[in-house]
PDB file of N, CA, C and O in Angstrom, chain B, residues numbered from 101:
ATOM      1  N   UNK B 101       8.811  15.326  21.559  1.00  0.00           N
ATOM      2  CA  UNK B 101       8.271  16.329  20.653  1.00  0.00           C
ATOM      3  C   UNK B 101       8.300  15.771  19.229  1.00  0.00           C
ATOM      4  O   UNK B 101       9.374  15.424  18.739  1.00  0.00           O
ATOM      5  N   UNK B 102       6.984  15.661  18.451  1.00  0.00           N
ATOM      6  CA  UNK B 102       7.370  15.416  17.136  1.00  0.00           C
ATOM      7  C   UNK B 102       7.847  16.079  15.849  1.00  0.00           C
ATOM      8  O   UNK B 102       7.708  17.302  15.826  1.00  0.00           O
ATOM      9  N   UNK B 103       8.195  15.705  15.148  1.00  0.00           N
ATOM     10  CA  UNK B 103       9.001  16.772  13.975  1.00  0.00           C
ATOM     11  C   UNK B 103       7.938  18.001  13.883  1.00  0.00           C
ATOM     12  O   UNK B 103       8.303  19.043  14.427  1.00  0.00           O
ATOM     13  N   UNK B 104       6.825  17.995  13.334  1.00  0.00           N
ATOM     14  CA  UNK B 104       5.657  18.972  13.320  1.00  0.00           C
ATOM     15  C   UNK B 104       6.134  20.289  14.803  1.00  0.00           C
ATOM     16  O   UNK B 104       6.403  21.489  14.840  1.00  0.00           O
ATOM     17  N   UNK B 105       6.046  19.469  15.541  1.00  0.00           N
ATOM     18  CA  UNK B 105       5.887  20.603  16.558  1.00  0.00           C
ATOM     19  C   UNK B 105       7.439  21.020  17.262  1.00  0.00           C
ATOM     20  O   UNK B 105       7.701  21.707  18.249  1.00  0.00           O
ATOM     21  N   UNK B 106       8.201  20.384  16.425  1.00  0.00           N
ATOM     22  CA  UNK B 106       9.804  20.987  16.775  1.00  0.00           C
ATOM     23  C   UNK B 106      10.062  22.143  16.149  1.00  0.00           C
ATOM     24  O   UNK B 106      10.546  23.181  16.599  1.00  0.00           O
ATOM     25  N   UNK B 107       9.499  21.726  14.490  1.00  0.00           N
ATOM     26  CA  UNK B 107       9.616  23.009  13.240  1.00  0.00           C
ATOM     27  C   UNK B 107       8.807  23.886  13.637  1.00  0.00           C
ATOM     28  O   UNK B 107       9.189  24.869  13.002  1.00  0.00           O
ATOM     29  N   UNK B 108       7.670  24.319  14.451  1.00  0.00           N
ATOM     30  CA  UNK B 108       6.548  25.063  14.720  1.00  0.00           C
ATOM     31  C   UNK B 108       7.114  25.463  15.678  1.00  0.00           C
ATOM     32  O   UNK B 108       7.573  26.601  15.582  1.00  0.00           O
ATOM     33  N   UNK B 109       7.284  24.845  16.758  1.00  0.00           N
ATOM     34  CA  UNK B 109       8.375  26.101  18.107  1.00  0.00           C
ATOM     35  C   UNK B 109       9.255  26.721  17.821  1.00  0.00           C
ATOM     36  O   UNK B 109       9.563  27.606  18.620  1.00  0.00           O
ATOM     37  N   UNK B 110      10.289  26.530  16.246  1.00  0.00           N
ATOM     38  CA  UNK B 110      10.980  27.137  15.849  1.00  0.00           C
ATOM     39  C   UNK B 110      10.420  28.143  15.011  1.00  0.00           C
ATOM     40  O   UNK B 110      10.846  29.177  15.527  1.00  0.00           O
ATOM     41  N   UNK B 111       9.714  28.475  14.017  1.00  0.00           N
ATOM     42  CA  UNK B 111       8.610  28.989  13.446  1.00  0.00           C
ATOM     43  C   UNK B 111       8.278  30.217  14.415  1.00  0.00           C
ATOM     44  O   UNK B 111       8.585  31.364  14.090  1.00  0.00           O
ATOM     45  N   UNK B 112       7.922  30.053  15.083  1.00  0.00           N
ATOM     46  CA  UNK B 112       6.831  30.588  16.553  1.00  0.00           C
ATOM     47  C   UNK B 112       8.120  31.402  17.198  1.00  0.00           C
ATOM     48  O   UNK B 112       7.970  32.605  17.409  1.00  0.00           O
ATOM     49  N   UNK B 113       9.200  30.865  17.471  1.00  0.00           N
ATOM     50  CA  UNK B 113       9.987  31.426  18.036  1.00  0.00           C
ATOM     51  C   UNK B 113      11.053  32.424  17.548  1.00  0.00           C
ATOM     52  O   UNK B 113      11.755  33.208  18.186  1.00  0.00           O
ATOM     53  N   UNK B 114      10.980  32.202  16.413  1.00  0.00           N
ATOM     54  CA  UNK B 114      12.322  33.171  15.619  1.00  0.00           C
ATOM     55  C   UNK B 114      11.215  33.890  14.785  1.00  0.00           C
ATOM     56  O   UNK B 114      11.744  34.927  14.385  1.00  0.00           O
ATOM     57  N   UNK B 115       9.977  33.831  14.350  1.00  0.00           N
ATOM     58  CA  UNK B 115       9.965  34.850  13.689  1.00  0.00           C
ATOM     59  C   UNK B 115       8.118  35.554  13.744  1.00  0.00           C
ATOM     60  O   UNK B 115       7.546  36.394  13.049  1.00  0.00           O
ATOM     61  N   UNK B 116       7.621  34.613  15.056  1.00  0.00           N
ATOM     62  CA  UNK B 116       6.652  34.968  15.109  1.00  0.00           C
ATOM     63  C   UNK B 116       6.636  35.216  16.462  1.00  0.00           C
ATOM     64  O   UNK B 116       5.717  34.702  17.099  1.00  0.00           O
ATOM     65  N   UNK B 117       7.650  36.058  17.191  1.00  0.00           N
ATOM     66  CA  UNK B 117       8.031  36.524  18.166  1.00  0.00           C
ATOM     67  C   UNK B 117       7.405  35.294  19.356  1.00  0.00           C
ATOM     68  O   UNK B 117       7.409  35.694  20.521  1.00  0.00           O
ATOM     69  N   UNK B 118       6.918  33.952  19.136  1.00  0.00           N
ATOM     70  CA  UNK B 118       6.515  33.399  20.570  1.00  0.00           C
ATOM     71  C   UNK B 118       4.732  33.331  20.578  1.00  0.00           C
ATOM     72  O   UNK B 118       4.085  32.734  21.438  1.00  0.00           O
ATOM     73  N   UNK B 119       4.094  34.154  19.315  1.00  0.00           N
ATOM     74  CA  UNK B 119       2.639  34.065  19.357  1.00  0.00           C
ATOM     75  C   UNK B 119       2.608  33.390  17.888  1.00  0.00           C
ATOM     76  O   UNK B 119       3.183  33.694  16.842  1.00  0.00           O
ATOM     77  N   UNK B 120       1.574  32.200  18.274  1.00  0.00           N
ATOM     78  CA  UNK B 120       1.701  31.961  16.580  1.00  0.00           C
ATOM     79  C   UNK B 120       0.230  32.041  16.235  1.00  0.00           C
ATOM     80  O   UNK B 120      -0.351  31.377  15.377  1.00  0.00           O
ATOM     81  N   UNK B 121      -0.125  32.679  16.795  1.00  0.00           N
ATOM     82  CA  UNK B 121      -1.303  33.669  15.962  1.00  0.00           C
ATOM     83  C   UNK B 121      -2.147  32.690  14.470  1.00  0.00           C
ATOM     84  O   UNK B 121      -2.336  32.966  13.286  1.00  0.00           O
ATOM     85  N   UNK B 122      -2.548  31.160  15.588  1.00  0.00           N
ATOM     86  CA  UNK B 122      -3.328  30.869  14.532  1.00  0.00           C
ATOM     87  C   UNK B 122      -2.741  29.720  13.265  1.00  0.00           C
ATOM     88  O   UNK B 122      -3.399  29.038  12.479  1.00  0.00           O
ATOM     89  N   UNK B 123      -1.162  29.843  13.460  1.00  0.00           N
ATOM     90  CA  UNK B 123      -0.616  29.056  12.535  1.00  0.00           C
ATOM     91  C   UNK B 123      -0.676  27.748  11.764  1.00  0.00           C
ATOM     92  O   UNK B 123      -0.160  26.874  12.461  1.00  0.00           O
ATOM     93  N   UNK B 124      -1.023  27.353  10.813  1.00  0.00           N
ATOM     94  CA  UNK B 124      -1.670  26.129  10.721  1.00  0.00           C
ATOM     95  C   UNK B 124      -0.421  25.260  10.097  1.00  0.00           C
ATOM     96  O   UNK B 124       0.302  26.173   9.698  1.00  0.00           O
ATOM     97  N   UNK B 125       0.260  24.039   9.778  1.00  0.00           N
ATOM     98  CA  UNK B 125       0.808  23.690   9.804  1.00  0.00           C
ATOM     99  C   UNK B 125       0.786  23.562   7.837  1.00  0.00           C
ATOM    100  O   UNK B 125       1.748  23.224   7.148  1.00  0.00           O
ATOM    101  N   UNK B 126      -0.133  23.818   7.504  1.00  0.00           N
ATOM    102  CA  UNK B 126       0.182  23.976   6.017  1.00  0.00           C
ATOM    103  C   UNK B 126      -0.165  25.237   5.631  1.00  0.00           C
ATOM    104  O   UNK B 126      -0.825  25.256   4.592  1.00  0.00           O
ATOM    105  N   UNK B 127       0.115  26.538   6.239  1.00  0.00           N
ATOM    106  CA  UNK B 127       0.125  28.177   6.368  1.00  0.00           C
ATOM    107  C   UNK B 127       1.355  28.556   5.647  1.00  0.00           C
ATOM    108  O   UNK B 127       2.453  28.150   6.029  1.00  0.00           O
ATOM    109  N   UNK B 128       1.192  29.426   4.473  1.00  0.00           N
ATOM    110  CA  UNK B 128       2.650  29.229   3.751  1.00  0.00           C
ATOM    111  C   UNK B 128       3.503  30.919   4.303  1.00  0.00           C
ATOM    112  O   UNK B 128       3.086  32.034   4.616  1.00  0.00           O
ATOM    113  N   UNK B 129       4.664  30.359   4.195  1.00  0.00           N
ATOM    114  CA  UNK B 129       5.085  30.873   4.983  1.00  0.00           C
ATOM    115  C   UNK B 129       5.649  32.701   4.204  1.00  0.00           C
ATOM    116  O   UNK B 129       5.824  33.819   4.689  1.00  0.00           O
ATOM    117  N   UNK B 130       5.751  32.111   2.844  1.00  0.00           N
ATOM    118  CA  UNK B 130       5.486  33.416   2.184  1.00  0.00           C
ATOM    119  C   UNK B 130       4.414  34.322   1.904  1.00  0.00           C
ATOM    120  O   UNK B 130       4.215  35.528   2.053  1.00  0.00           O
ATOM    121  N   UNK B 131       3.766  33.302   1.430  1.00  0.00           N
ATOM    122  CA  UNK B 131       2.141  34.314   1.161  1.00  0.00           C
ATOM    123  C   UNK B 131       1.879  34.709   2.503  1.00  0.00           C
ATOM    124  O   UNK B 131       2.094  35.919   2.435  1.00  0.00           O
ATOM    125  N   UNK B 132       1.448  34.391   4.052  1.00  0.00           N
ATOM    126  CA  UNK B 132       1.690  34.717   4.874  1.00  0.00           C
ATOM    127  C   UNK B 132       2.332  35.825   6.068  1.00  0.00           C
ATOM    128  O   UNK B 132       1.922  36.137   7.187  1.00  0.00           O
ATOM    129  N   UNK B 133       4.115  36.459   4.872  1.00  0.00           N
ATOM    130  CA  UNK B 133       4.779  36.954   5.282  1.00  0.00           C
ATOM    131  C   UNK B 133       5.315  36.365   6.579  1.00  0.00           C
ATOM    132  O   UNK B 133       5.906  37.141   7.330  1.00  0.00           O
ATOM    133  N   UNK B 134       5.210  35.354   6.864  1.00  0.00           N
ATOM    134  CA  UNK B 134       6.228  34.835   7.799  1.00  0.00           C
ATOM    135  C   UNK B 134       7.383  34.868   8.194  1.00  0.00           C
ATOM    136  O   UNK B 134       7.785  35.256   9.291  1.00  0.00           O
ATOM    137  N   UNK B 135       8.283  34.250   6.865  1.00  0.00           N
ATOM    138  CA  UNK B 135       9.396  34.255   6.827  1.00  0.00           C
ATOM    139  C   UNK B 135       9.893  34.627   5.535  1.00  0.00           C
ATOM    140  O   UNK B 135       9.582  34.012   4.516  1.00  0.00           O
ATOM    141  N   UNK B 136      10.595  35.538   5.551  1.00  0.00           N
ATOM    142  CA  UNK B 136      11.264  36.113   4.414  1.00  0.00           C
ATOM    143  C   UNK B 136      12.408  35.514   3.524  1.00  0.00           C
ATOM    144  O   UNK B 136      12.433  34.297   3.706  1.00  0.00           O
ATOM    145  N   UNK B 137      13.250  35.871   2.735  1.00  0.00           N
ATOM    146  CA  UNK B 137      14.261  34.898   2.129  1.00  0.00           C
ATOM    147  C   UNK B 137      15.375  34.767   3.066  1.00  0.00           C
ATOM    148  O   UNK B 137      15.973  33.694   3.146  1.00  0.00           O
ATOM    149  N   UNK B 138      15.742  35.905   3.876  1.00  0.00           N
ATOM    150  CA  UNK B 138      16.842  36.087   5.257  1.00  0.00           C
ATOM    151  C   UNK B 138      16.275  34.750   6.052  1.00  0.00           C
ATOM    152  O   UNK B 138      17.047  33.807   5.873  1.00  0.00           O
ATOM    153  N   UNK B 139      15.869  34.627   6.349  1.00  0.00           N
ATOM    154  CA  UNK B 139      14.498  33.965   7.081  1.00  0.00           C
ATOM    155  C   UNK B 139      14.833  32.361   6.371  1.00  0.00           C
ATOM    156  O   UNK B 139      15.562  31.534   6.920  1.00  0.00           O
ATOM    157  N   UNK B 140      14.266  32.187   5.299  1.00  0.00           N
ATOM    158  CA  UNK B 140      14.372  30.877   4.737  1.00  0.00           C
ATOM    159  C   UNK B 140      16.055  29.898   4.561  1.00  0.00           C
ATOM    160  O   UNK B 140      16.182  28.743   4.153  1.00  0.00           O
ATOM    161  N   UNK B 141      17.207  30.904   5.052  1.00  0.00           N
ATOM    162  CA  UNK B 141      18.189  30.549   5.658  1.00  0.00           C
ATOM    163  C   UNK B 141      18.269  30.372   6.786  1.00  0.00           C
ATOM    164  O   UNK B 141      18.949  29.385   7.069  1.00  0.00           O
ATOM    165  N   UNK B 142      17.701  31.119   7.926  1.00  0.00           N
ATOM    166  CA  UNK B 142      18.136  30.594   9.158  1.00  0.00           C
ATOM    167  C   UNK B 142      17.115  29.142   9.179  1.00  0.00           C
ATOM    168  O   UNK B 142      17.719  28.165   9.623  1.00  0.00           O
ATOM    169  N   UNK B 143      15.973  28.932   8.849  1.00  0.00           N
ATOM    170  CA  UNK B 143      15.219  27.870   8.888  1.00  0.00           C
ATOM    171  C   UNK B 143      15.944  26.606   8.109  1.00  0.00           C
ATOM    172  O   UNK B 143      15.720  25.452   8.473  1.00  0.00           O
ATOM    173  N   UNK B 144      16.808  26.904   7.036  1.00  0.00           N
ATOM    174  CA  UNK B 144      17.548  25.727   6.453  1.00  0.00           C
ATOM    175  C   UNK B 144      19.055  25.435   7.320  1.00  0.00           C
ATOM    176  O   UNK B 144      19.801  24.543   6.915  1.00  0.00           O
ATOM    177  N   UNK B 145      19.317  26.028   8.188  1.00  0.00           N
ATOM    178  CA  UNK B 145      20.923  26.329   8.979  1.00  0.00           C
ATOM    179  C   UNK B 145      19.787  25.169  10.149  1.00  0.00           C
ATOM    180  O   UNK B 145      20.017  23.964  10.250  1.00  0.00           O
ATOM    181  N   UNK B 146      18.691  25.835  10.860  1.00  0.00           N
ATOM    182  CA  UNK B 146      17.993  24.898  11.763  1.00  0.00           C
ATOM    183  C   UNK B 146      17.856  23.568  11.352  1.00  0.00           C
ATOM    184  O   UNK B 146      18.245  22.713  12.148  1.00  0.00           O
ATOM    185  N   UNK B 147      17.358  23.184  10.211  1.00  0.00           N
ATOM    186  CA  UNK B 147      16.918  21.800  10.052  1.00  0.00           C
ATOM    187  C   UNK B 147      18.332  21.086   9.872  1.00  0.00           C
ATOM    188  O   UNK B 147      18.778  20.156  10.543  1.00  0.00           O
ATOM    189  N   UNK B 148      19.093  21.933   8.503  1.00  0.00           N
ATOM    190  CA  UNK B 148      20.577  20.757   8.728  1.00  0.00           C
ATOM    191  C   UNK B 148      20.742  20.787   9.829  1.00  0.00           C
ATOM    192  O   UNK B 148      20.227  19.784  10.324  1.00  0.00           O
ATOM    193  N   UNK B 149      21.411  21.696  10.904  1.00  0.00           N
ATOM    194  CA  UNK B 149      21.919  21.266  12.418  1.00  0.00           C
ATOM    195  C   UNK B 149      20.984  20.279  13.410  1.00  0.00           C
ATOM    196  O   UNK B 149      21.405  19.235  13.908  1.00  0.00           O
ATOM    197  N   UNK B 150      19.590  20.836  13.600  1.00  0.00           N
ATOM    198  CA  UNK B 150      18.791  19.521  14.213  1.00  0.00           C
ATOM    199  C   UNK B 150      18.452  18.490  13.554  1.00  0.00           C
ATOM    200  O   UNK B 150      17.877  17.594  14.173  1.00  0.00           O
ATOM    201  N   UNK B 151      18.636  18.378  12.543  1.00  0.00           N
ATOM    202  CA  UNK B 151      18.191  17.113  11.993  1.00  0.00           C
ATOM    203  C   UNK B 151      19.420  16.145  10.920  1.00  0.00           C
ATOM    204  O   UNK B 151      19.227  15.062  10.368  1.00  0.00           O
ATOM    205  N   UNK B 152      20.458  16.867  10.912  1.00  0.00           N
ATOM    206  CA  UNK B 152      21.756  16.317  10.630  1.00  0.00           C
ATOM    207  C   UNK B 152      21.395  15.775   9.292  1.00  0.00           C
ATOM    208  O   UNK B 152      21.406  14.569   9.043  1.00  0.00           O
ATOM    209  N   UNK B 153      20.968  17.010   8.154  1.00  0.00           N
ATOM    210  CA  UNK B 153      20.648  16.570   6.960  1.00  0.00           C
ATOM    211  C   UNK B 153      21.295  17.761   6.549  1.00  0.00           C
ATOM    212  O   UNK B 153      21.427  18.748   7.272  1.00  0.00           O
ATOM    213  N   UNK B 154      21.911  17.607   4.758  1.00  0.00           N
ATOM    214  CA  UNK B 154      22.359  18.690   4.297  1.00  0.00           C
ATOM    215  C   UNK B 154      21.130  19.069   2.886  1.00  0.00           C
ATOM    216  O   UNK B 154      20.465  18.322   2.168  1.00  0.00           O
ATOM    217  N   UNK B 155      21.256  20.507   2.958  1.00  0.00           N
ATOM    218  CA  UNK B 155      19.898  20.841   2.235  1.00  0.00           C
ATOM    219  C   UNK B 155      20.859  21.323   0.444  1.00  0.00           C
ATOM    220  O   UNK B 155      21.762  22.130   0.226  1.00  0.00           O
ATOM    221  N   UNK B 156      20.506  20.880   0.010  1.00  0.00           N
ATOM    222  CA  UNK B 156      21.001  21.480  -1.819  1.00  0.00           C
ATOM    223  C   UNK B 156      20.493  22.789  -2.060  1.00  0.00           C
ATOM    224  O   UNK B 156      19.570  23.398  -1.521  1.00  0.00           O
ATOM    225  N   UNK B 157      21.312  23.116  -3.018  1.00  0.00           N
ATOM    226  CA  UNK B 157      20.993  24.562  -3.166  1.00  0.00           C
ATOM    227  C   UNK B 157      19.235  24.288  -4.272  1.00  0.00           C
ATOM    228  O   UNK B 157      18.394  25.187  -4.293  1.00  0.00           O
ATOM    229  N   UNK B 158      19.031  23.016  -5.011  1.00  0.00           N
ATOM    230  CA  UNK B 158      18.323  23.216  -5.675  1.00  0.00           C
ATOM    231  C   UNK B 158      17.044  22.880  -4.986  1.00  0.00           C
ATOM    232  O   UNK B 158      15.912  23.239  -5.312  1.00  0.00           O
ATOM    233  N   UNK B 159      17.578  21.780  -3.508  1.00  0.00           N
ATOM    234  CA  UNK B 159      16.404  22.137  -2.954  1.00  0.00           C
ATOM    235  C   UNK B 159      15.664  23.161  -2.046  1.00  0.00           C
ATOM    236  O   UNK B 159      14.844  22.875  -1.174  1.00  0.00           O
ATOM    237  N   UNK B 160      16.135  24.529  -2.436  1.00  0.00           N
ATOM    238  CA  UNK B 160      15.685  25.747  -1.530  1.00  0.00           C
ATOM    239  C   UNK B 160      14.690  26.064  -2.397  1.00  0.00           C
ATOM    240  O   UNK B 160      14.901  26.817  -3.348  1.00  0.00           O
ATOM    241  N   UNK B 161      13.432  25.486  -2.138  1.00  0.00           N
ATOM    242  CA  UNK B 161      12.039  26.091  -3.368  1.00  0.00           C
ATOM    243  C   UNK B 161      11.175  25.818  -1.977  1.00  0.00           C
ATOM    244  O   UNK B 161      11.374  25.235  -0.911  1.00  0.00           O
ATOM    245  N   UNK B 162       9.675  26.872  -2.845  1.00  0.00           N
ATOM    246  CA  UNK B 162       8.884  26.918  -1.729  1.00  0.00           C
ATOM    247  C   UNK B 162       8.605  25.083  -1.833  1.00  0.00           C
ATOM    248  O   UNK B 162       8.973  24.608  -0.759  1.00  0.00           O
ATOM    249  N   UNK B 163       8.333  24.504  -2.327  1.00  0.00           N
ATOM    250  CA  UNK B 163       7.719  22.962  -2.748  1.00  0.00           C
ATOM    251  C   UNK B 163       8.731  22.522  -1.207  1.00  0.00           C
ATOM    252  O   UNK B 163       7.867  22.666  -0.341  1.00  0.00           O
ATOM    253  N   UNK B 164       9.478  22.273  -0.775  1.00  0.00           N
ATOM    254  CA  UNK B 164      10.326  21.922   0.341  1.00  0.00           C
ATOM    255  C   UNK B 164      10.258  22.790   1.664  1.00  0.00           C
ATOM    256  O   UNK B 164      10.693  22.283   2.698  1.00  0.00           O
ATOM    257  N   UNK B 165       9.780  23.968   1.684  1.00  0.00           N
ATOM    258  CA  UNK B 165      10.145  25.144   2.607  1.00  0.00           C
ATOM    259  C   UNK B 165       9.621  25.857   2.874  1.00  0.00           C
ATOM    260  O   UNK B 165      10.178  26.713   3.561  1.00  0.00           O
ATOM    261  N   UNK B 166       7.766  26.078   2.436  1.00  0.00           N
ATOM    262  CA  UNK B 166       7.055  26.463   2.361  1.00  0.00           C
ATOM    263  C   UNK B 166       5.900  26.734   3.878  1.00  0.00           C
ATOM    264  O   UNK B 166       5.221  27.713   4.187  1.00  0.00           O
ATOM    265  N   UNK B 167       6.069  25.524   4.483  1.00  0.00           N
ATOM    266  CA  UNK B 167       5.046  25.553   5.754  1.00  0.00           C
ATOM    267  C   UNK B 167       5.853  24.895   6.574  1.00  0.00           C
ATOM    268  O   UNK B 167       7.054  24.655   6.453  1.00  0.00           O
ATOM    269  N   UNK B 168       4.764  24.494   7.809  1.00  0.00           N
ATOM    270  CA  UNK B 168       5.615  24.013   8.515  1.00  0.00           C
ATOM    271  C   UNK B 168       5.227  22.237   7.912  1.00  0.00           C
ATOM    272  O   UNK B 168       6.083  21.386   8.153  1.00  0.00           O
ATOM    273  N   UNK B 169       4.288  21.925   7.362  1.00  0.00           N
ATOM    274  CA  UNK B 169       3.951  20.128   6.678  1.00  0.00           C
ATOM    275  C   UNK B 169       4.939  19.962   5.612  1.00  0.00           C
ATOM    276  O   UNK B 169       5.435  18.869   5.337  1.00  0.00           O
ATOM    277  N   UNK B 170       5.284  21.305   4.881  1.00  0.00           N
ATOM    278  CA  UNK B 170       6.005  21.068   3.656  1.00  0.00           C
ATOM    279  C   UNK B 170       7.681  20.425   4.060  1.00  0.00           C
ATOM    280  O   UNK B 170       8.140  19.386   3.586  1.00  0.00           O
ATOM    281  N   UNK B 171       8.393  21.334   5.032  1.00  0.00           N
ATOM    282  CA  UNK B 171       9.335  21.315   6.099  1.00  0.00           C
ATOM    283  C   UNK B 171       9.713  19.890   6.372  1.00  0.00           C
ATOM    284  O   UNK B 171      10.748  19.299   6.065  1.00  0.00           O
ATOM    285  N   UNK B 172       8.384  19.356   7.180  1.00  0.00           N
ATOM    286  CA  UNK B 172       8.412  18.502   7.817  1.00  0.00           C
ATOM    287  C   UNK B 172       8.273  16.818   7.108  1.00  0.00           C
ATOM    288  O   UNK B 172       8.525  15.765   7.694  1.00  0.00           O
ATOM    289  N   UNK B 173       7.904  16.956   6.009  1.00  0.00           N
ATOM    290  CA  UNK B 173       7.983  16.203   4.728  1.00  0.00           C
ATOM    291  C   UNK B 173       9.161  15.583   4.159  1.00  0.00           C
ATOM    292  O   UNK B 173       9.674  14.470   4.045  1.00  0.00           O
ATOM    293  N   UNK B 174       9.440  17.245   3.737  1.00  0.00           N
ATOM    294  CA  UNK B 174      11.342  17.391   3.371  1.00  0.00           C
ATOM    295  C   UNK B 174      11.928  16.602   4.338  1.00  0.00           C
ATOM    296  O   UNK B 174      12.499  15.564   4.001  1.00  0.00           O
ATOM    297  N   UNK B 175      11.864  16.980   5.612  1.00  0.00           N
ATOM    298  CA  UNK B 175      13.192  16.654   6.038  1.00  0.00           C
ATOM    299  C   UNK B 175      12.617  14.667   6.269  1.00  0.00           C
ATOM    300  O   UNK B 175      13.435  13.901   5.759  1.00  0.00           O
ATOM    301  N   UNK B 176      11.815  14.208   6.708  1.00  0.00           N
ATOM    302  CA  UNK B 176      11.435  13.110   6.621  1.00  0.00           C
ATOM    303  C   UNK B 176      12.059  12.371   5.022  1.00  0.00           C
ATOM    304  O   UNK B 176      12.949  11.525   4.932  1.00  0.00           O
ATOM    305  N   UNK B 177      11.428  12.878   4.105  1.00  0.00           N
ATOM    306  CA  UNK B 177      12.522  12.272   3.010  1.00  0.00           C
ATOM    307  C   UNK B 177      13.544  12.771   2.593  1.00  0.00           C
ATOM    308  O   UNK B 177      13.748  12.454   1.421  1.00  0.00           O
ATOM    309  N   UNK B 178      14.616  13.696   3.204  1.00  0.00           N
ATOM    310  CA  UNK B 178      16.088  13.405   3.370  1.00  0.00           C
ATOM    311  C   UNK B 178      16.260  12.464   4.210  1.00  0.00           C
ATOM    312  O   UNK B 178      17.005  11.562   3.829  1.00  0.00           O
ATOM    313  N   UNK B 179      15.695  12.350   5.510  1.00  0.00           N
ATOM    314  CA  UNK B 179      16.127  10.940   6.334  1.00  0.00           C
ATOM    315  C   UNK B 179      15.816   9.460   5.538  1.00  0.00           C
ATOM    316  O   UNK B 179      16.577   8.494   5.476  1.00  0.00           O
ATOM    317  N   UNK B 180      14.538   9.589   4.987  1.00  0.00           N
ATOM    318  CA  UNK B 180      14.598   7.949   4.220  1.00  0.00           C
ATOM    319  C   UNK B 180      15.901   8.111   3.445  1.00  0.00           C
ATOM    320  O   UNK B 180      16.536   7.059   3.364  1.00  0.00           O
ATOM    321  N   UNK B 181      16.491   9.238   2.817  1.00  0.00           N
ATOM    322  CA  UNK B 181      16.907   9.065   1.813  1.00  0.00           C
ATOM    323  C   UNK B 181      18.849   8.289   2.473  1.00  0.00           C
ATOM    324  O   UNK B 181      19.561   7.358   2.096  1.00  0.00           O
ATOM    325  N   UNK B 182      18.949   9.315   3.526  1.00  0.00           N
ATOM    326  CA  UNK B 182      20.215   8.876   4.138  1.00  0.00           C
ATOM    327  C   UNK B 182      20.100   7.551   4.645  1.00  0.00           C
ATOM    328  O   UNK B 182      21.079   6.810   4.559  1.00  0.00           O
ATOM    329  N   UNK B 183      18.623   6.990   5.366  1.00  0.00           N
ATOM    330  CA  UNK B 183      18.944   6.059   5.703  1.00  0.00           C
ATOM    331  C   UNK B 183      19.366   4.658   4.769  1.00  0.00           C
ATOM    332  O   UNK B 183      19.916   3.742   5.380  1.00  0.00           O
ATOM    333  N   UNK B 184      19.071   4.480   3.102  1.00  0.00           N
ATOM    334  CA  UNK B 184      18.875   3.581   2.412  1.00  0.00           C
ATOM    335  C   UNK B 184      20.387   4.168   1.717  1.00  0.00           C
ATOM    336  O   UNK B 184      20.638   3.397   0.791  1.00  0.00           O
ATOM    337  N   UNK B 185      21.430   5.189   1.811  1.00  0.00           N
ATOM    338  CA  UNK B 185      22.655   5.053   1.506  1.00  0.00           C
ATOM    339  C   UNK B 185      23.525   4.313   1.952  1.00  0.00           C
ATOM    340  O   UNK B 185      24.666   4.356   1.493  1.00  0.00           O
TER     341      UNK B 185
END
């Protein structure tokens, strides 16, 4: 499964009850009503635990957290970033 469609089964599954009704992978997730700010925690608790990255408080902005491309970005450069420590 690739990152895109790991964050999107999760997406789909916690808050778009299992229908994703269309979802496009740069569909924001606020304007949208997707996911709410309750919401934009359990999605940051998901990525640190599957993806064994820790998220900053300064990086909780839509620019990082926004879709599922924005997501999937982020967490791609926290991994470059751990890997070159």
């Amino acid at each position: 499964m690739t990152l895109h469609e790991d964050i999107r089964e999760f997406i789909v599954e916690n808050f778009l009850f299992g229908d994703d009704n269309g979802l496009k992978d740069n569909s924001s997730f606020l304007e949208e009503g997707i996911v709410d700010s309750t919401g934009i925690m359990q999605l940051v608790s998901f990525i640190q635990e599957q993806y064994l990255i820790v998220v900053e408080d300064e990086e909780l902005t839509p620019e990082n957290l926004d879709s599922i491309q924005k997501v999937a970005d982020f967490v791609q450069q926290k991994r470059r970033t751990l890997a070159l420590a």
